[in-house]
C-alpha positions in Angstrom: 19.3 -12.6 -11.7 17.9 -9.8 -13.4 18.4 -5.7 -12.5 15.5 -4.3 -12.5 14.2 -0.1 -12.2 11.8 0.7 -10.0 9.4 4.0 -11.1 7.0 5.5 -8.9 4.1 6.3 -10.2 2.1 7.9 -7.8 3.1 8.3 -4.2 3.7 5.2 -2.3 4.1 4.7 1.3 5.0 1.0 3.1 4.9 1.4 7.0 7.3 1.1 9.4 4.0 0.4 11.5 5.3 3.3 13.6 3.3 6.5 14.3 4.9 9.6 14.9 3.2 11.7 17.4 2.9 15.5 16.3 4.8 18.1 18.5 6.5 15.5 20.2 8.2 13.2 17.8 7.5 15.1 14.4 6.6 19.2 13.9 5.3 20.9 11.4 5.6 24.5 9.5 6.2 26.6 6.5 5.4 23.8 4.4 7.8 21.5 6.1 8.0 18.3 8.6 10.7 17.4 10.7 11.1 14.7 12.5 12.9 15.1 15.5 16.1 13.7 16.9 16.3 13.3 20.5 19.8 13.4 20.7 20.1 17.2 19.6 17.1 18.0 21.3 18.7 16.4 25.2 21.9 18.3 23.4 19.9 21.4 23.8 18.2 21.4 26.7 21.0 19.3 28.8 20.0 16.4 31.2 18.8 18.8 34.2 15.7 19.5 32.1 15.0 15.8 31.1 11.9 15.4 33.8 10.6 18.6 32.0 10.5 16.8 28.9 8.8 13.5 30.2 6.7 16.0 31.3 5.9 17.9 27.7 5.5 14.7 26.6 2.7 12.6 29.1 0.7 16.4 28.4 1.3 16.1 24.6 2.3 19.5 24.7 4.4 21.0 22.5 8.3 20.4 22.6 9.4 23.1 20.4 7.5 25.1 23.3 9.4 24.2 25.9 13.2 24.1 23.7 12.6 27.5 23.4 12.2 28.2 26.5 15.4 27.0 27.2 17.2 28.5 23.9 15.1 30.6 22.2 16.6 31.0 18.2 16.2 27.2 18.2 14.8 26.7 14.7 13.3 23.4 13.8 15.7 22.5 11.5 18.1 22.8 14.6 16.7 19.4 15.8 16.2 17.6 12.9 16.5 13.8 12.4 15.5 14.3 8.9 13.0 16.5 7.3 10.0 16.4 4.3 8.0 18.3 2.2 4.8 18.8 3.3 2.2 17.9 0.6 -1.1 18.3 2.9 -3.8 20.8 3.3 -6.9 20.5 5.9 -4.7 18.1 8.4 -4.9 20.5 11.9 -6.4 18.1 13.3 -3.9 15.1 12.7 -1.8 14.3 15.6 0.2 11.5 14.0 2.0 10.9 10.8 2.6 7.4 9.7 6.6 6.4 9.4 7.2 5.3 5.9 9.9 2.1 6.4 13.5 3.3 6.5 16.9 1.1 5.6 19.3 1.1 8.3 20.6 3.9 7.2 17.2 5.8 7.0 16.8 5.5 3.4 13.5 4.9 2.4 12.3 2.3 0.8 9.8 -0.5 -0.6 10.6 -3.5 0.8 11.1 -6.9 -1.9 9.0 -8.4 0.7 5.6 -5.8 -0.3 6.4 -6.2 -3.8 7.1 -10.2 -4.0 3.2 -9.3 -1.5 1.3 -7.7 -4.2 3.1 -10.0 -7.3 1.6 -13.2 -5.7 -2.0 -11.4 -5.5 -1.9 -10.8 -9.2 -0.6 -14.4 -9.6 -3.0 -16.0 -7.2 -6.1 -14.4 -9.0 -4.3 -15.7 -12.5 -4.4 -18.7 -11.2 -8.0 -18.2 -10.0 -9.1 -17.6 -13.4 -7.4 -20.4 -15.0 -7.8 -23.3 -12.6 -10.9 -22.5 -10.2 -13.6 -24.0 -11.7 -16.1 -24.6 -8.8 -17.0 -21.9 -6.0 -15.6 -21.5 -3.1 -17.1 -23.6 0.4 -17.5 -21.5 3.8 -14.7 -23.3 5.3 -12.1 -22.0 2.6 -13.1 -18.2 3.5 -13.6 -18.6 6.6 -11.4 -19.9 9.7 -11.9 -22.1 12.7 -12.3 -18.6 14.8 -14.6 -17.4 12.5 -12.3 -14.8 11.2 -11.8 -14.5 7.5 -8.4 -16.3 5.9 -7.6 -17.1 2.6 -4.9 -19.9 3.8 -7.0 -22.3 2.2 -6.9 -20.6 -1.4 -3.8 -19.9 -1.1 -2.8 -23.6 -0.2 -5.1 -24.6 -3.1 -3.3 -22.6 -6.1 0.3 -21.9 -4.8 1.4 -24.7 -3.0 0.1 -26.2 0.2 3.5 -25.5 2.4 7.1 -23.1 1.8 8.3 -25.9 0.0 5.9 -26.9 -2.8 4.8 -22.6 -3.2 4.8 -21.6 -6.4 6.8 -18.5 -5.7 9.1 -20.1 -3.6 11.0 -19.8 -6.7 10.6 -16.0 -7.2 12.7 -13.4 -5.1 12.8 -9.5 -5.2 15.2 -7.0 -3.6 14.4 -4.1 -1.7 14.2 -0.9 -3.8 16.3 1.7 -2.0 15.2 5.3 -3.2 17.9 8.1 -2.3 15.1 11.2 -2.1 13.7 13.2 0.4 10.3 11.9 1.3 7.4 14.0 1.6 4.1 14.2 3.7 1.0 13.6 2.4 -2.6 13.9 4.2 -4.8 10.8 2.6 -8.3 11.5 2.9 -11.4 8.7 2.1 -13.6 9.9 -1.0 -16.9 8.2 0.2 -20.0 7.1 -0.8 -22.9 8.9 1.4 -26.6 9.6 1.6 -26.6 12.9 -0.8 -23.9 11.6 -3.3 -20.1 11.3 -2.9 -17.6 13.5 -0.8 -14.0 13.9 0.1 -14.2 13.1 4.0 -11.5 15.4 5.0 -12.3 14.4 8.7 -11.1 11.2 7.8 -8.1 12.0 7.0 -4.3 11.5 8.2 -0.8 12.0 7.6 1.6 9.8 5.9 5.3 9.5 4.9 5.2 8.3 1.4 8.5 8.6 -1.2 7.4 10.8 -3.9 5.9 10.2 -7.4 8.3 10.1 -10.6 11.7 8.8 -8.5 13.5 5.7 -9.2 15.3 2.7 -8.0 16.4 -0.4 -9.1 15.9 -3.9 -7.2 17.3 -7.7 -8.0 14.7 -9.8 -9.0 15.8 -13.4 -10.2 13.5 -16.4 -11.1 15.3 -20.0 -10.3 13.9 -21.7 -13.4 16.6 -24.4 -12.5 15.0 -25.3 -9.1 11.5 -24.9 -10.6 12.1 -27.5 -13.2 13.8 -29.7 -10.9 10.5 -30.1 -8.7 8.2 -29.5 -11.6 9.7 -32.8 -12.6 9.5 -34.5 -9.5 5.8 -33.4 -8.7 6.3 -31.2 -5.8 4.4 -28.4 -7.5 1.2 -28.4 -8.7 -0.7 -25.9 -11.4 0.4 -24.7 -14.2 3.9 -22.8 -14.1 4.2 -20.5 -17.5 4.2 -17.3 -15.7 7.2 -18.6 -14.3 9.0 -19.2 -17.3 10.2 -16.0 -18.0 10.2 -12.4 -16.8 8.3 -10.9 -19.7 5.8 -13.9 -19.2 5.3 -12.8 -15.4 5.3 -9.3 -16.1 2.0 -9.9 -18.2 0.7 -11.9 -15.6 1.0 -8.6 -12.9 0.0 -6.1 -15.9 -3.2 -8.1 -16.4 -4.3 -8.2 -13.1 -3.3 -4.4 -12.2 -5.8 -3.8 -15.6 -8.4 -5.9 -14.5 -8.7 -4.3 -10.9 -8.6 -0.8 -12.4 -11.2 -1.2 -15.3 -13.2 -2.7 -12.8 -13.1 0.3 -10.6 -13.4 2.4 -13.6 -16.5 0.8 -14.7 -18.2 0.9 -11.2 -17.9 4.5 -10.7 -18.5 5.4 -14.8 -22.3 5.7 -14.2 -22.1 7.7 -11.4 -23.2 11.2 -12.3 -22.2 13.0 -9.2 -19.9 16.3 -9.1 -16.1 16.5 -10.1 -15.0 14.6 -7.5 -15.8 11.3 -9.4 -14.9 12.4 -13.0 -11.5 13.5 -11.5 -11.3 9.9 -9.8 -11.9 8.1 -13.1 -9.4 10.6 -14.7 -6.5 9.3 -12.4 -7.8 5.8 -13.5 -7.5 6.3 -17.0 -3.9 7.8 -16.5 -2.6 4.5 -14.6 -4.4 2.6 -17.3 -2.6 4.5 -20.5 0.3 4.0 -18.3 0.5 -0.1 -18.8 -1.0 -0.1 -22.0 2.4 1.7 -22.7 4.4 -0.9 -21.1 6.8 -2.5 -23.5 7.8 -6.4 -22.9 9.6 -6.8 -19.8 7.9 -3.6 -18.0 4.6 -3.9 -15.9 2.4 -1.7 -13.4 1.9 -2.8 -9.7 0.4 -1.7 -6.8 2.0 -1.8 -3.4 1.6 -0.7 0.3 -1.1 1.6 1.7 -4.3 3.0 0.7 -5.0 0.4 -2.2 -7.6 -0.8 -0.2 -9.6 -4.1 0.7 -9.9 -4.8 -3.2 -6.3 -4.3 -3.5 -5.4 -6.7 -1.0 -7.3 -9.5 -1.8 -7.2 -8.8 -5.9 -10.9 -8.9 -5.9 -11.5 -12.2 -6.2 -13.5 -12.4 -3.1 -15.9 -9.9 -5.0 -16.2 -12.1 -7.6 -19.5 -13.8 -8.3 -18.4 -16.8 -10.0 -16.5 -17.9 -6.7 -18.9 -16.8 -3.7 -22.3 -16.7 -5.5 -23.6 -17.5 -2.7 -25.2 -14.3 -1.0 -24.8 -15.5 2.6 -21.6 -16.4 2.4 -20.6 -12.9 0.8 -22.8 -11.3 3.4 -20.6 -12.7 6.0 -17.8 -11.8 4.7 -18.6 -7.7 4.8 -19.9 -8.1 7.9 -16.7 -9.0 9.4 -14.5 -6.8 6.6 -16.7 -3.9 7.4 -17.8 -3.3 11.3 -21.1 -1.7 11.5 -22.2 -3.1 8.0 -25.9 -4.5 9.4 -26.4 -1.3 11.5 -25.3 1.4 9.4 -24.3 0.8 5.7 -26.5 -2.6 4.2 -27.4 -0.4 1.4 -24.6 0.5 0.4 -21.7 -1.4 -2.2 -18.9 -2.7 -0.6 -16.4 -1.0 -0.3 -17.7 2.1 0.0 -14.3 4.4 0.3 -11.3 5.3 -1.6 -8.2 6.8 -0.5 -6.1 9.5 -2.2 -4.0 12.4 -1.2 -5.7 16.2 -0.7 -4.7 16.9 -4.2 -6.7 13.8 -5.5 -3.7 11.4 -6.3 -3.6 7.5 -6.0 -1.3 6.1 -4.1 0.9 3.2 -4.9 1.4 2.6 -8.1 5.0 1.5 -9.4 6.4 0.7 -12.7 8.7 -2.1 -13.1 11.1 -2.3 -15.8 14.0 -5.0 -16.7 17.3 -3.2 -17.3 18.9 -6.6 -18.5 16.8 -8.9 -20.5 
């Protein structure tokens, strides 16, 4: 068992998959957002006044209204379940903010389960590269319902069930971070007709813990158990990565390099206005920030606004695996709704998400405190 810190990077949110619906649930205001607590707010305004509330609340009218209606130096701090920076510009028209996920004790966090998530994408697409020597078959992309699943490549590099998986073997804390969060409004910078533009319409609000805070997680790698079945067959593929922390933090830094010099390198021709060369600036930031990592440290990516690439590593994108064009056709046209209609012509994906002030999201540094 190994301590491990936990950096953030850039701004990283991991949903609750609740959203918070503005003037009933969440307000906003000199820079602030609270989200409310009903408990002071029925404190305030007393039982007798409870139909009135329902009633505030089927119009989506404002509740801070009708408090102050009822007590009028009510300030919103007053009913507070917890409060947050606001780090947004252009978001009037947002009605909801998106919970970031909350300990039982409302302490935000990243969940072991998100970063174990994105730790067996970079391993999966190691593995790719190692051991996948022929392309991938319709069936393996593609499910029964016509839907698109990577079961099958999963089942094909990590282990065909929970016992014989790979990373079975691997487990990861949650990271616990005791800040204030803060609310960012993530817009979509998007590919369009006349060049690239910030789609400000497109945007919403989201809880994310902020950039440069820390926390520390358990992560421990049974290399007893994994020799035990290694030796008796039940895994498949090789295991190095496995074999110790600094070996799997290479693994994770390779990948995280790959993705992002592969984004660099699709937008580096691209002429357009600022909005680009600031993009490819935040790349080359993240970049210089693993080529810094010292044995034992590694960049990842978790939770929201990575994007499709992100989720699936790229490997899908990769023409060594789906070279076939119908088979990669397919598989936009069900990633991306409208792609035959509207947007053939363009690459896929098209959009990338950042905050208003053009930051990434997501990024994390791990580092082991205990080698």
């Amino acid at each position: 068992m190994k301590i491990c810190k936990v950096t953030t990077l850039t701004s990283v949110h991991t949903g609750s998959g609740k959203y918070l619906q503005k003037d009933i649930e969440f307000i906003t205001g000199n820079d602030r957002a609270v989200v409310i607590d009903d408990r002071k707010v029925l404190g305030i305004i007393g039982k007798g006044n409870i139909d009135k509330w329902i009633a505030c609340i089927n119009r989506g009218s404002s509740l801070m209204d009708l408090i102050r209606t009822i007590k009028s130096d009510v300030e919103p701090d007053d009913i507070a379940l917890r409060g947050m920076d606001l780090l947004a510009t252009h978001f009037a028209h947002a009605r909801t903010l998106r919970e970031q996920m909350l300990s039982g004790g409302d302490i935000p966090l990243i969940p072991g389960s998100s970063i174990k998530g994105s730790i067996r994408t970079a391993v999966l697409n190691h593995l790719l590269d190692q051991y996948q020597f022929t392309p991938f078959l319709r069936d393996e992309i593609f499910n029964r319902r016509n839907r698109i699943d990577d079961k099958m490549v999963i089942k094909k590099h990590l282990g065909t069930s929970t016992n014989n998986d790979l990373l079975r073997f691997l487990t990861v804390g949650d990271a616990l971070f005791y800040f204030e969060t803060w609310a960012c409004n993530i817009l979509s910078m998007n590919m369009v007709r006349d060049g690239v533009r910030m789609e400000k319409r497109l945007g919403n609000l989201v809880e994310c813990i902020p950039d440069n805070v820390e926390a520390e997680i358990r992560i421990n790698i049974n290399q007893r158990q994994l020799e035990l079945n290694a030796n008796k067959n039940y895994i498949r593929n090789n295991f190095d990565f496995l074999r110790s922390y600094n070996a799997l933090f290479e693994v994770i830094n390779s990948h995280t390099e790959k993705i992002l010099k592969a984004e660099f390198l699709f937008w580096r021709d691209d002429k357009m206005e600022g909005l680009v060369v600031d993009y490819l600036e935040k790349l080359q930031t993240i970049l210089d920030d693993i080529h810094n990592c010292k044995p034992g440290e590694c960049v990842l990516r978790v939770g929201h606004g990575g994007g499709w690439l992100d989720m699936t590593g790229g490997w899908a994108k990769e023409k060594k695996y789906i070279p076939d064009h119908e088979i990669w056709s397919a598989i936009v046209d069900k990633a991306r709704p409208g792609n035959q209609s509207k947007y053939s012509s363009y690459p896929f994906p098209k959009t990338r998400r950042m905050d208003n002030y053009g930051e990434l999201l997501g990024f994390i540094k791990l580092s082991i405190q205990n080698p």
